[in-house]
C-alpha positions in Angstrom: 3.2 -17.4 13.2 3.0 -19.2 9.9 6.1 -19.3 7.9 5.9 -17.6 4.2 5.7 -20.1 1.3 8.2 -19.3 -1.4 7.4 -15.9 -3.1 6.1 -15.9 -6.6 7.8 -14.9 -9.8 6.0 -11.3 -9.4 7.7 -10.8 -6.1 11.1 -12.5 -6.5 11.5 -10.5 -9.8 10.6 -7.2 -7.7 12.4 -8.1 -4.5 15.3 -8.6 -7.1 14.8 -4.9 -8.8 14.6 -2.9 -5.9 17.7 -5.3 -4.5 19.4 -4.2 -7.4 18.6 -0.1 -6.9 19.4 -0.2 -3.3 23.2 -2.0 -4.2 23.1 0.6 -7.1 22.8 3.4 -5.2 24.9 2.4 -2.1 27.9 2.1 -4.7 27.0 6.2 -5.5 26.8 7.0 -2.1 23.3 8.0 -2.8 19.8 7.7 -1.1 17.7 4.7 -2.7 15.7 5.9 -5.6 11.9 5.5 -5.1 11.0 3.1 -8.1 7.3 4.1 -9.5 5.1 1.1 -10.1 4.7 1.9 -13.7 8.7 1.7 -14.5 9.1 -1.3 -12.4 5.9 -3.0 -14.7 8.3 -1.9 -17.5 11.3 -3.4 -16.8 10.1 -6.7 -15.0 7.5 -7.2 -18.4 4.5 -7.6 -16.0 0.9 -5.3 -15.5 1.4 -2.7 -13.1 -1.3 -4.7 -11.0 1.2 -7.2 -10.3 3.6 -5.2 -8.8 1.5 -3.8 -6.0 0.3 -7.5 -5.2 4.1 -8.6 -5.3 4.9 -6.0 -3.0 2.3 -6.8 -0.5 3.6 -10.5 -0.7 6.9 -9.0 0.0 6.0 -7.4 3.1 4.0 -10.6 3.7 7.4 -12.5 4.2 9.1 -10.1 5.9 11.1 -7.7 3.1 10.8 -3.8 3.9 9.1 -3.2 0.9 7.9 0.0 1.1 6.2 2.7 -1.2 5.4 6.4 -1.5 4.4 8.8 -4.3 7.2 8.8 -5.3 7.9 4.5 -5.6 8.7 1.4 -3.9 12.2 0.8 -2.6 13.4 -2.0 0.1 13.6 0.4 3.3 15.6 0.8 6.7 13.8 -0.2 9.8 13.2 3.5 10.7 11.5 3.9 7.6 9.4 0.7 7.7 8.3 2.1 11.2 7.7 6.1 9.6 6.0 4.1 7.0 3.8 2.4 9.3 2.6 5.3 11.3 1.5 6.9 7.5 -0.3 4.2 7.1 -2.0 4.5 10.4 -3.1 7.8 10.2 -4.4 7.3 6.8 -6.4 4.5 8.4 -7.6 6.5 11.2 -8.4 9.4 8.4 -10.3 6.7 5.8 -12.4 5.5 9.3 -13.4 9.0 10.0 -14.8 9.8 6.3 -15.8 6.1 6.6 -18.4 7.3 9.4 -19.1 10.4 7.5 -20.4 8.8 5.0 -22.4 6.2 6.6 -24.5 9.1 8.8 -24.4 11.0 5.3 -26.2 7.9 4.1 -28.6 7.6 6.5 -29.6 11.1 6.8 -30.7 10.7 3.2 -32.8 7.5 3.6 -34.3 8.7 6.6 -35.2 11.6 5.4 -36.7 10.2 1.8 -38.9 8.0 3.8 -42.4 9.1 3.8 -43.4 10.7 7.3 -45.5 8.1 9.5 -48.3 10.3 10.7 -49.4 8.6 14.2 -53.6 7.1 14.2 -53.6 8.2 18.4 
């Protein structure tokens, strides 16, 4: 396996925000808070565009970076692997209506096409 090059300044400025939430809320003796895309773009000065591509290089080299609807937050193993069976039953889900669609699609051309009448 390929090692990860160094991570850009997107992802190092994430990695060091949600670094900074988990040490926060360990010191409360609270859960991590699940950072939305839109306040980390705030505070890190970058488009929220950015922050879903840093997080991907994240994961990329390794960090639990991990979202939800509710944020992103640098996970636990168990929830890197709860995250990864989401993931894959949103894949099977997308490959189902993928199908769907695709007969949907076909249904319709075939049935726009003119009728071939047969000469014998």
């Amino acid at each position: 396996m390929d090692t990860p090059g160094p991570l850009s300044e997107h992802a190092d400025t994430l990695l060091e925000l949600l670094a900074a939430e988990r040490s926060h809320a360990r010191r409360r003796g609270q859960p991590v808070r699940h950072v939305p895309d839109h306040e980390i773009a705030k505070l890190a000065g970058i488009e929220q565009r950015h922050v879903i591509d840093a997080a991907g290089a994240l994961l990329a080299a390794g960090h639990l970076a991990l979202a939800d609807g509710r944020g992103r937050w640098l996970g636990t193993l168990e929830e890197a692997r709860t995250y990864q069976a989401s993931l894959h039953k949103r894949g099977v889900r997308a490959l189902h209506r993928l199908t769907l669609v695709k007969a949907a699609i076909a249904a319709h051309e075939a049935a726009a096409r003119p009728a071939q009448l047969s000469l014998f």
